[in-house]
C-alpha positions in Angstrom: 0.0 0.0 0.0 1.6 3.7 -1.3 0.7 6.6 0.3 0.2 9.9 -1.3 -0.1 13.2 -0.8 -1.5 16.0 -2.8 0.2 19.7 -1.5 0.3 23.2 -3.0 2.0 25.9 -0.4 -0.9 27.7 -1.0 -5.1 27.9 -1.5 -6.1 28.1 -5.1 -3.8 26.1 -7.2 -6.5 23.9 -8.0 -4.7 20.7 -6.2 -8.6 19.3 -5.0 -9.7 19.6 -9.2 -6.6 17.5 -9.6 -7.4 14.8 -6.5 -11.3 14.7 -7.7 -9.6 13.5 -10.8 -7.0 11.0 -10.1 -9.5 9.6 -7.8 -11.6 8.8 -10.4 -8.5 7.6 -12.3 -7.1 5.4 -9.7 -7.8 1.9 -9.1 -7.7 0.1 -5.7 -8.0 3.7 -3.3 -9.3 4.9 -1.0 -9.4 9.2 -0.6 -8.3 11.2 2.4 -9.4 14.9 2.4 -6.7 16.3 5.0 -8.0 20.2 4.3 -10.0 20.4 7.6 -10.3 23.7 8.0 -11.6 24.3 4.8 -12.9 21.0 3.2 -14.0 20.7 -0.2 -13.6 17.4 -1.9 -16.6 16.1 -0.8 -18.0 18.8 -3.1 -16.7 16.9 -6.6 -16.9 13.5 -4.9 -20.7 13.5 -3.5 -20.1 11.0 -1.2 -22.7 9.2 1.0 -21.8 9.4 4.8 -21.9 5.6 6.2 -20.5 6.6 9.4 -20.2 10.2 11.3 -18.3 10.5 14.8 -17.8 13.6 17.1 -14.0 15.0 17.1 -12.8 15.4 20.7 -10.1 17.6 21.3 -9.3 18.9 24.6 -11.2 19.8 27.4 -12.9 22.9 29.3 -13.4 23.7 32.4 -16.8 24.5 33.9 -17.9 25.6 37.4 -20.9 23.7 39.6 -22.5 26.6 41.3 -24.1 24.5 43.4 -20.4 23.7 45.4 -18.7 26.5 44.3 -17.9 29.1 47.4 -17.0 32.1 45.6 -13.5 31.9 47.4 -12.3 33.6 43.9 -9.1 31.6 43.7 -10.0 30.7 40.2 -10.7 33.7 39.1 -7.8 35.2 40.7 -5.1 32.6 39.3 -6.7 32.2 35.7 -3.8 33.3 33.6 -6.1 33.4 30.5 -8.5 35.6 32.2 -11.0 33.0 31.5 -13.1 32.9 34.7 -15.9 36.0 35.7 -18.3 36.1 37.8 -17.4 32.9 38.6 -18.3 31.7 35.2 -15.9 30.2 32.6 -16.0 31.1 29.2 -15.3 29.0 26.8 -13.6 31.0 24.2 -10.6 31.8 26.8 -9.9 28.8 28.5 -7.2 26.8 27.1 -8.0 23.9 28.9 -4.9 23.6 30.7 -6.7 22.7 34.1 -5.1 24.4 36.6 -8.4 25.9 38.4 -9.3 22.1 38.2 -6.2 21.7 40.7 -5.9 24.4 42.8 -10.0 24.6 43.6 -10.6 24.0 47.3 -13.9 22.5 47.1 -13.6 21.0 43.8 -16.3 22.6 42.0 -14.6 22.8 38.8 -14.9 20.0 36.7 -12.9 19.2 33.1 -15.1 18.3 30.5 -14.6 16.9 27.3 -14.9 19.3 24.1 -16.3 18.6 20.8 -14.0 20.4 17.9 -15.8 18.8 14.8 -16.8 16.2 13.6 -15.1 13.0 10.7 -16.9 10.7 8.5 -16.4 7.7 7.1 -18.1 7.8 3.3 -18.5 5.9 0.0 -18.2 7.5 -3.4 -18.4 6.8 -6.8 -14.5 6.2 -7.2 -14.4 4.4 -3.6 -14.5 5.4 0.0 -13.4 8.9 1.5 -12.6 9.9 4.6 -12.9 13.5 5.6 -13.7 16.2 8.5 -14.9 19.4 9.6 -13.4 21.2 12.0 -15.7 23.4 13.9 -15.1 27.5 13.7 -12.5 28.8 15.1 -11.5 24.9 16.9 -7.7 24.3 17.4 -6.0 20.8 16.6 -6.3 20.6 13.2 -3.6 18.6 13.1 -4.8 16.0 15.5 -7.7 15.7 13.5 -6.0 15.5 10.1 -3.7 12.8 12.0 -7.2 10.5 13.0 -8.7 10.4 9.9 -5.3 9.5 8.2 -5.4 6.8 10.6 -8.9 5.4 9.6 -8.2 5.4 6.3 -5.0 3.6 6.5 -7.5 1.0 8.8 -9.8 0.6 5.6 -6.9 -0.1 3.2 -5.2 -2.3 5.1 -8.9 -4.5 5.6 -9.9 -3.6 1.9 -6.3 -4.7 1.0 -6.1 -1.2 -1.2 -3.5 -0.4 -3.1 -3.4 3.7 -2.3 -4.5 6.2 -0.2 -5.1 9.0 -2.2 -4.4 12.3 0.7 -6.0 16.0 -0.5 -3.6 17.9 2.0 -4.2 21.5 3.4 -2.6 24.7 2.1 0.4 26.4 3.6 3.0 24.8 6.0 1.4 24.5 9.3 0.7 21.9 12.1 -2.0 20.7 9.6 0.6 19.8 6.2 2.9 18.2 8.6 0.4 16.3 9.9 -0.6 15.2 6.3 3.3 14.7 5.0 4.7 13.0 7.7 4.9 8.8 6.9 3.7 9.1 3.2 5.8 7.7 0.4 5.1 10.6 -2.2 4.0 14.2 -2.0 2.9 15.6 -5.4 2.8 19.3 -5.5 1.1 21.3 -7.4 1.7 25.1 -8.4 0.5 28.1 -10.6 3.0 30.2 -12.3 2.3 33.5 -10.1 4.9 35.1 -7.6 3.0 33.7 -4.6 3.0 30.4 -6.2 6.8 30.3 -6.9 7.2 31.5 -3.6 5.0 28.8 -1.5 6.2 26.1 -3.9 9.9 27.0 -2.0 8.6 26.6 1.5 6.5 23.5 0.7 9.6 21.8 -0.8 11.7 22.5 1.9 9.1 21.3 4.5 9.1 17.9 2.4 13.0 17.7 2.3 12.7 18.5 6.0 10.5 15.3 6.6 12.7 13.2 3.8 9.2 12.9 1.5 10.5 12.6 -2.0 8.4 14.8 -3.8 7.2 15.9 -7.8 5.6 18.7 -8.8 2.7 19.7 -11.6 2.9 23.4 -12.8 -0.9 24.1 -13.1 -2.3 26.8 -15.5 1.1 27.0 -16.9 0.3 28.8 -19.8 -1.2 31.8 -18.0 2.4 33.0 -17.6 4.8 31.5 -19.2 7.6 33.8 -18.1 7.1 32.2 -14.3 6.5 29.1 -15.9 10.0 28.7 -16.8 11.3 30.5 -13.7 9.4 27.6 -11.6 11.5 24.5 -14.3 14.6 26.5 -13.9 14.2 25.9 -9.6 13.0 22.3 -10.4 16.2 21.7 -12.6 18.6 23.1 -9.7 17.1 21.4 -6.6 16.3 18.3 -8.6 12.4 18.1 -8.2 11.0 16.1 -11.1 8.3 18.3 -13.4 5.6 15.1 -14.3 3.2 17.6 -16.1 2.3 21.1 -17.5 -1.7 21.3 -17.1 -3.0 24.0 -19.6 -5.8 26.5 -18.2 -9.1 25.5 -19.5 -12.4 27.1 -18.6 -13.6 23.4 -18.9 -12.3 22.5 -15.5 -14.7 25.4 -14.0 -17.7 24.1 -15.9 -16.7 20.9 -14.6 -16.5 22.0 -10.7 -20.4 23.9 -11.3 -21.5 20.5 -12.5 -19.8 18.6 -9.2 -17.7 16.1 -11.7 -14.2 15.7 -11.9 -12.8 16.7 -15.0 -11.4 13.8 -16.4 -14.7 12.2 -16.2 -16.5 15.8 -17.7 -14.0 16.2 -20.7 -11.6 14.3 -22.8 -9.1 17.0 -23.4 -5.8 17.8 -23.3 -6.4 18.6 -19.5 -7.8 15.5 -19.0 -4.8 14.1 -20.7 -2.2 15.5 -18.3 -4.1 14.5 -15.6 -3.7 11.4 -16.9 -0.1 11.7 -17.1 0.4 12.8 -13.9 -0.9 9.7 -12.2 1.2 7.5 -14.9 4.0 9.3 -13.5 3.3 8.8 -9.8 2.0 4.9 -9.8 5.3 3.8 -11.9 7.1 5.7 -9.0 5.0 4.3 -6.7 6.3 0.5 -7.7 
Protein backbone atom coordinates (compact mmCIF):
# COMPACT_ATOMS: atom_id res chain seq x y z
CA UNK A 1 0.00 0.00 0.00
CA UNK A 2 1.64 3.66 -1.27
CA UNK A 3 0.66 6.61 0.35
CA UNK A 4 0.25 9.92 -1.34
CA UNK A 5 -0.07 13.19 -0.81
CA UNK A 6 -1.48 15.95 -2.76
CA UNK A 7 0.22 19.68 -1.46
CA UNK A 8 0.32 23.22 -2.96
CA UNK A 9 2.04 25.87 -0.43
CA UNK A 10 -0.92 27.71 -0.95
CA UNK A 11 -5.12 27.92 -1.54
CA UNK A 12 -6.13 28.10 -5.08
CA UNK A 13 -3.78 26.14 -7.25
CA UNK A 14 -6.52 23.85 -8.01
CA UNK A 15 -4.65 20.74 -6.15
CA UNK A 16 -8.60 19.29 -5.00
CA UNK A 17 -9.66 19.65 -9.19
CA UNK A 18 -6.57 17.49 -9.65
CA UNK A 19 -7.43 14.83 -6.50
CA UNK A 20 -11.26 14.72 -7.69
CA UNK A 21 -9.56 13.45 -10.76
CA UNK A 22 -7.00 10.96 -10.13
CA UNK A 23 -9.54 9.56 -7.80
CA UNK A 24 -11.61 8.79 -10.39
CA UNK A 25 -8.54 7.64 -12.34
CA UNK A 26 -7.05 5.40 -9.74
CA UNK A 27 -7.85 1.85 -9.09
CA UNK A 28 -7.68 0.09 -5.69
CA UNK A 29 -7.99 3.73 -3.28
CA UNK A 30 -9.31 4.91 -0.98
CA UNK A 31 -9.36 9.20 -0.63
CA UNK A 32 -8.25 11.17 2.41
CA UNK A 33 -9.42 14.93 2.43
CA UNK A 34 -6.75 16.33 4.97
CA UNK A 35 -7.98 20.19 4.29
CA UNK A 36 -10.04 20.42 7.62
CA UNK A 37 -10.26 23.72 7.97
CA UNK A 38 -11.55 24.26 4.76
CA UNK A 39 -12.88 20.98 3.23
CA UNK A 40 -13.98 20.70 -0.17
CA UNK A 41 -13.60 17.37 -1.94
CA UNK A 42 -16.65 16.10 -0.83
CA UNK A 43 -18.02 18.75 -3.11
CA UNK A 44 -16.67 16.90 -6.61
CA UNK A 45 -16.90 13.48 -4.95
CA UNK A 46 -20.69 13.54 -3.45
CA UNK A 47 -20.12 11.00 -1.15
CA UNK A 48 -22.74 9.16 1.01
CA UNK A 49 -21.79 9.35 4.77
CA UNK A 50 -21.93 5.61 6.24
CA UNK A 51 -20.49 6.63 9.36
CA UNK A 52 -20.21 10.23 11.28
CA UNK A 53 -18.30 10.52 14.77
CA UNK A 54 -17.76 13.64 17.11
CA UNK A 55 -14.04 15.02 17.12
CA UNK A 56 -12.84 15.40 20.75
CA UNK A 57 -10.10 17.62 21.29
CA UNK A 58 -9.25 18.87 24.60
CA UNK A 59 -11.22 19.84 27.41
CA UNK A 60 -12.88 22.92 29.33
CA UNK A 61 -13.40 23.66 32.40
CA UNK A 62 -16.78 24.48 33.93
CA UNK A 63 -17.89 25.55 37.45
CA UNK A 64 -20.86 23.67 39.61
CA UNK A 65 -22.47 26.56 41.26
CA UNK A 66 -24.11 24.45 43.37
CA UNK A 67 -20.43 23.72 45.40
CA UNK A 68 -18.68 26.52 44.34
CA UNK A 69 -17.89 29.09 47.41
CA UNK A 70 -17.01 32.05 45.57
CA UNK A 71 -13.53 31.93 47.39
CA UNK A 72 -12.27 33.63 43.85
CA UNK A 73 -9.11 31.58 43.72
CA UNK A 74 -9.99 30.72 40.24
CA UNK A 75 -10.72 33.70 39.06
CA UNK A 76 -7.78 35.18 40.66
CA UNK A 77 -5.13 32.63 39.26
CA UNK A 78 -6.71 32.20 35.66
CA UNK A 79 -3.82 33.27 33.65
CA UNK A 80 -6.15 33.40 30.53
CA UNK A 81 -8.54 35.60 32.22
CA UNK A 82 -11.05 33.03 31.50
CA UNK A 83 -13.05 32.87 34.72
CA UNK A 84 -15.88 36.04 35.72
CA UNK A 85 -18.28 36.08 37.84
CA UNK A 86 -17.36 32.92 38.64
CA UNK A 87 -18.31 31.68 35.23
CA UNK A 88 -15.87 30.19 32.57
CA UNK A 89 -16.04 31.14 29.23
CA UNK A 90 -15.33 28.96 26.83
CA UNK A 91 -13.61 30.97 24.17
CA UNK A 92 -10.61 31.78 26.79
CA UNK A 93 -9.90 28.80 28.48
CA UNK A 94 -7.21 26.84 27.13
CA UNK A 95 -8.01 23.88 28.86
CA UNK A 96 -4.95 23.57 30.72
CA UNK A 97 -6.75 22.73 34.15
CA UNK A 98 -5.10 24.41 36.61
CA UNK A 99 -8.37 25.94 38.40
CA UNK A 100 -9.27 22.11 38.21
CA UNK A 101 -6.19 21.66 40.67
CA UNK A 102 -5.89 24.40 42.80
CA UNK A 103 -9.96 24.56 43.58
CA UNK A 104 -10.64 23.99 47.31
CA UNK A 105 -13.90 22.48 47.14
CA UNK A 106 -13.60 20.95 43.79
CA UNK A 107 -16.34 22.62 41.99
CA UNK A 108 -14.64 22.81 38.83
CA UNK A 109 -14.88 19.98 36.67
CA UNK A 110 -12.89 19.24 33.12
CA UNK A 111 -15.13 18.33 30.54
CA UNK A 112 -14.60 16.91 27.30
CA UNK A 113 -14.91 19.29 24.07
CA UNK A 114 -16.33 18.65 20.82
CA UNK A 115 -14.03 20.37 17.89
CA UNK A 116 -15.80 18.79 14.81
CA UNK A 117 -16.80 16.16 13.56
CA UNK A 118 -15.12 12.98 10.67
CA UNK A 119 -16.87 10.68 8.50
CA UNK A 120 -16.39 7.65 7.06
CA UNK A 121 -18.10 7.79 3.33
CA UNK A 122 -18.53 5.95 -0.01
CA UNK A 123 -18.25 7.54 -3.37
CA UNK A 124 -18.37 6.80 -6.83
CA UNK A 125 -14.54 6.20 -7.23
CA UNK A 126 -14.37 4.41 -3.65
CA UNK A 127 -14.46 5.38 -0.03
CA UNK A 128 -13.44 8.85 1.51
CA UNK A 129 -12.63 9.92 4.58
CA UNK A 130 -12.89 13.46 5.60
CA UNK A 131 -13.71 16.21 8.49
CA UNK A 132 -14.88 19.41 9.58
CA UNK A 133 -13.37 21.21 11.99
CA UNK A 134 -15.75 23.40 13.89
CA UNK A 135 -15.08 27.48 13.74
CA UNK A 136 -12.51 28.80 15.13
CA UNK A 137 -11.45 24.86 16.85
CA UNK A 138 -7.75 24.35 17.43
CA UNK A 139 -6.02 20.82 16.60
CA UNK A 140 -6.34 20.60 13.24
CA UNK A 141 -3.57 18.59 13.06
CA UNK A 142 -4.78 16.02 15.53
CA UNK A 143 -7.74 15.74 13.55
CA UNK A 144 -6.04 15.50 10.09
CA UNK A 145 -3.73 12.81 11.99
CA UNK A 146 -7.17 10.48 13.03
CA UNK A 147 -8.72 10.42 9.89
CA UNK A 148 -5.28 9.47 8.23
CA UNK A 149 -5.41 6.84 10.57
CA UNK A 150 -8.87 5.42 9.65
CA UNK A 151 -8.25 5.44 6.31
CA UNK A 152 -5.02 3.65 6.51
CA UNK A 153 -7.54 0.97 8.80
CA UNK A 154 -9.78 0.63 5.65
CA UNK A 155 -6.89 -0.10 3.20
CA UNK A 156 -5.20 -2.30 5.08
CA UNK A 157 -8.87 -4.51 5.62
CA UNK A 158 -9.91 -3.64 1.92
CA UNK A 159 -6.27 -4.72 1.05
CA UNK A 160 -6.11 -1.23 -1.22
CA UNK A 161 -3.45 -0.41 -3.08
CA UNK A 162 -3.43 3.73 -2.35
CA UNK A 163 -4.50 6.21 -0.24
CA UNK A 164 -5.08 8.98 -2.17
CA UNK A 165 -4.43 12.26 0.71
CA UNK A 166 -5.97 16.04 -0.46
CA UNK A 167 -3.64 17.91 1.99
CA UNK A 168 -4.22 21.47 3.40
CA UNK A 169 -2.56 24.75 2.09
CA UNK A 170 0.40 26.45 3.62
CA UNK A 171 2.95 24.77 5.96
CA UNK A 172 1.36 24.48 9.34
CA UNK A 173 0.73 21.95 12.07
CA UNK A 174 -2.03 20.66 9.61
CA UNK A 175 0.65 19.81 6.16
CA UNK A 176 2.95 18.22 8.61
CA UNK A 177 0.38 16.29 9.87
CA UNK A 178 -0.64 15.24 6.28
CA UNK A 179 3.31 14.74 4.99
CA UNK A 180 4.69 13.03 7.72
CA UNK A 181 4.87 8.85 6.86
CA UNK A 182 3.65 9.10 3.22
CA UNK A 183 5.82 7.71 0.39
CA UNK A 184 5.10 10.58 -2.23
CA UNK A 185 3.99 14.16 -2.05
CA UNK A 186 2.88 15.61 -5.45
CA UNK A 187 2.82 19.28 -5.52
CA UNK A 188 1.10 21.32 -7.37
CA UNK A 189 1.72 25.13 -8.41
CA UNK A 190 0.55 28.09 -10.58
CA UNK A 191 3.01 30.23 -12.31
CA UNK A 192 2.32 33.47 -10.14
CA UNK A 193 4.91 35.06 -7.64
CA UNK A 194 2.96 33.72 -4.62
CA UNK A 195 2.99 30.41 -6.15
CA UNK A 196 6.81 30.28 -6.94
CA UNK A 197 7.21 31.48 -3.57
CA UNK A 198 4.99 28.85 -1.51
CA UNK A 199 6.20 26.13 -3.90
CA UNK A 200 9.93 26.96 -1.95
CA UNK A 201 8.58 26.58 1.51
CA UNK A 202 6.54 23.48 0.65
CA UNK A 203 9.59 21.82 -0.78
CA UNK A 204 11.66 22.49 1.86
CA UNK A 205 9.12 21.30 4.50
CA UNK A 206 9.14 17.94 2.44
CA UNK A 207 13.04 17.69 2.33
CA UNK A 208 12.67 18.51 5.99
CA UNK A 209 10.49 15.27 6.60
CA UNK A 210 12.66 13.25 3.78
CA UNK A 211 9.20 12.88 1.46
CA UNK A 212 10.47 12.61 -2.00
CA UNK A 213 8.39 14.83 -3.81
CA UNK A 214 7.25 15.88 -7.82
CA UNK A 215 5.64 18.74 -8.84
CA UNK A 216 2.72 19.69 -11.64
CA UNK A 217 2.95 23.36 -12.83
CA UNK A 218 -0.94 24.08 -13.12
CA UNK A 219 -2.29 26.77 -15.53
CA UNK A 220 1.05 27.04 -16.87
CA UNK A 221 0.27 28.78 -19.80
CA UNK A 222 -1.17 31.85 -17.98
CA UNK A 223 2.39 33.02 -17.64
CA UNK A 224 4.84 31.45 -19.24
CA UNK A 225 7.63 33.84 -18.12
CA UNK A 226 7.08 32.21 -14.31
CA UNK A 227 6.53 29.05 -15.86
CA UNK A 228 10.02 28.68 -16.80
CA UNK A 229 11.27 30.50 -13.71
CA UNK A 230 9.43 27.58 -11.64
CA UNK A 231 11.53 24.51 -14.26
CA UNK A 232 14.60 26.46 -13.94
CA UNK A 233 14.16 25.95 -9.63
CA UNK A 234 13.05 22.31 -10.44
CA UNK A 235 16.25 21.68 -12.60
CA UNK A 236 18.58 23.08 -9.75
CA UNK A 237 17.11 21.41 -6.58
CA UNK A 238 16.30 18.33 -8.58
CA UNK A 239 12.43 18.14 -8.16
CA UNK A 240 10.98 16.11 -11.07
CA UNK A 241 8.30 18.28 -13.44
CA UNK A 242 5.62 15.13 -14.29
CA UNK A 243 3.24 17.65 -16.07
CA UNK A 244 2.29 21.14 -17.52
CA UNK A 245 -1.68 21.32 -17.06
CA UNK A 246 -2.96 23.98 -19.58
CA UNK A 247 -5.84 26.50 -18.16
CA UNK A 248 -9.13 25.49 -19.54
CA UNK A 249 -12.36 27.12 -18.58
CA UNK A 250 -13.61 23.40 -18.88
CA UNK A 251 -12.31 22.49 -15.52
CA UNK A 252 -14.66 25.35 -13.97
CA UNK A 253 -17.70 24.11 -15.91
CA UNK A 254 -16.75 20.88 -14.56
CA UNK A 255 -16.51 22.03 -10.74
CA UNK A 256 -20.44 23.90 -11.25
CA UNK A 257 -21.50 20.51 -12.53
CA UNK A 258 -19.77 18.58 -9.24
CA UNK A 259 -17.73 16.08 -11.67
CA UNK A 260 -14.25 15.72 -11.87
CA UNK A 261 -12.75 16.71 -15.04
CA UNK A 262 -11.40 13.77 -16.36
CA UNK A 263 -14.71 12.17 -16.20
CA UNK A 264 -16.49 15.77 -17.71
CA UNK A 265 -14.04 16.16 -20.69
CA UNK A 266 -11.55 14.31 -22.81
CA UNK A 267 -9.13 17.02 -23.41
CA UNK A 268 -5.82 17.76 -23.26
CA UNK A 269 -6.41 18.64 -19.46
CA UNK A 270 -7.83 15.45 -19.00
CA UNK A 271 -4.80 14.15 -20.66
CA UNK A 272 -2.22 15.53 -18.25
CA UNK A 273 -4.09 14.53 -15.59
CA UNK A 274 -3.69 11.42 -16.90
CA UNK A 275 -0.07 11.68 -17.13
CA UNK A 276 0.35 12.81 -13.89
CA UNK A 277 -0.95 9.72 -12.24
CA UNK A 278 1.20 7.46 -14.90
CA UNK A 279 4.01 9.34 -13.49
CA UNK A 280 3.26 8.83 -9.77
CA UNK A 281 2.01 4.90 -9.83
CA UNK A 282 5.26 3.84 -11.85
CA UNK A 283 7.12 5.72 -8.98
CA UNK A 284 5.02 4.33 -6.73
CA UNK A 285 6.34 0.50 -7.69
Amino acid sequence: MKEIVILSGKGGTGKTSIVGSLAAIADSKIMVDCDVDAADLHLLLRPSVKEERDFISGKTATINEKECNQCGLCQDLCRFDAIRDYTVDPVSCEGCGFCYHICPVEAIQMKECISGRWFISDTAYGPLVHARLGIGEENSGKLVALIRGKAREIAEKENLDYIISDGPPGIGCPVISSLSGVDLALLVTEPTLSGIQDLERVIQVCRHFGIPAVLCINKYDLNEDNTHRIEKYCLDEGIEIVAHVPFDNIVTESIVQGIPVVEYSKGNVSAKISEIWRHISERCR
